[in-house]
N, C-alpha and C positions, 0 to 999 in steps of 0.2 A: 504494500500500500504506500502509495506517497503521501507526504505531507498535508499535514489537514487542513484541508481549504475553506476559507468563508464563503459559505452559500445564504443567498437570502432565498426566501421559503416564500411563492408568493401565493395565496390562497383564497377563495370566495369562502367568508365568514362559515358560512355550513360549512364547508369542509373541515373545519380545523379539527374535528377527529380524525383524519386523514392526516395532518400536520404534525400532529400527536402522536400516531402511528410510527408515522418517517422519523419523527426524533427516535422515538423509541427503539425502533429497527435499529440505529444509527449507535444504541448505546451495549446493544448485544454483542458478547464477547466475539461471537462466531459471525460477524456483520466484517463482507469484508470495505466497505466504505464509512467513514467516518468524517463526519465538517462541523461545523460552527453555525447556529440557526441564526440568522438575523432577522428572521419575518417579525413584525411588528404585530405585540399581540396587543398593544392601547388601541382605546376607541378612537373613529375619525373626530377629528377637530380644528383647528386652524390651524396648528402647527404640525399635522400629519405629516404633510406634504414636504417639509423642508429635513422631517425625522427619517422619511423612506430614502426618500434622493438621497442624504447622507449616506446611511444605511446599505445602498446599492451600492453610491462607489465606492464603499469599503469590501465590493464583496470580490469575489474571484468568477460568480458567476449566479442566474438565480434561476430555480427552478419553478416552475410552473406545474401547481396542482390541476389538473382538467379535470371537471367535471363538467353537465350541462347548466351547477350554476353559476360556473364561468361567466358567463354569455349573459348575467345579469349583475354581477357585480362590478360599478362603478371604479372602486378599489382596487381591485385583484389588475384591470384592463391598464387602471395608471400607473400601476406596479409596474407591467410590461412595458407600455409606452417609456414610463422612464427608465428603465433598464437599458431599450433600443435606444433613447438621446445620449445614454452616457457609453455608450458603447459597451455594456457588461455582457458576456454570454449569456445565451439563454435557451431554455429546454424543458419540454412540457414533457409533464408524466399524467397518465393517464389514474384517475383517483381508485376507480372501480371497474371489476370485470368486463361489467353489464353497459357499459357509458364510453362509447368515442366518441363525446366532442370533439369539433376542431376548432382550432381558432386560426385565422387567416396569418398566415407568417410564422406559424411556431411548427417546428419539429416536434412532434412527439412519441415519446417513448411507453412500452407498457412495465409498469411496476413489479423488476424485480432488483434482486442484489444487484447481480451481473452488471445489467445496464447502469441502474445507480452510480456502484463502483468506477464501472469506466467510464462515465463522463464526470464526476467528479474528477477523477485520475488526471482527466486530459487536461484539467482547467487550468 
């Protein structure tokens, strides 16, 4: 494993059992990937917006939780947006079996180690 990269976690409010999940995954001995969660778990307010952009350009890379209620959270899409202004990588994981959203411009991937691992890896 290389070195442990800061990842921001970007996710539609529902899913943060899903978020939960991925730390979790992330703290098991036998997990071969391992990073640093930056996703912001405060509520929106006026100073969101300046705590996330921070937040991204300190990361190495962010990942995108897909679900279908992607496609409705205001949040999670400015997550993206600014990750794409500040030039961060970026890569969508698909939340659940049963659910391929897509979102226009995101690569994604289906939720296992492997993949985790190796795109963490490359960051």
């Amino acid at each position: 494993m290389a070195d442990k990269k800061v990842v921001f976690v970007a996710f539609a409010i529902e899913d943060v059992r899903c978020r939960d999940f991925l730390k979790a995954q992330s703290l098991n001995t036998r997990s071969p990937f391992e990073y640093i969660d930056m996703s912001v778990k405060e509520a929106y307010d006026e100073e969101w917006k300046a705590r996330v952009r921070t937040r991204i350009r300190r990361s190495h890379g962010v990942l995108v939780l897909v679900s279908e209620n992607s496609l409705k959270s205001s949040g999670q899409k400015w997550e993206i947006k600014c990750a794409r202004e500040e030039g961060i990588l970026t890569r969508g994981m698909w939340c659940y079996k049963d659910d391929r959203t897509k979102i226009d411009g995101l690569n994604t991937m289906v939720w296992n180690w492997d993949n985790i691992a190796a795109w963490i890896d490359g960051l």
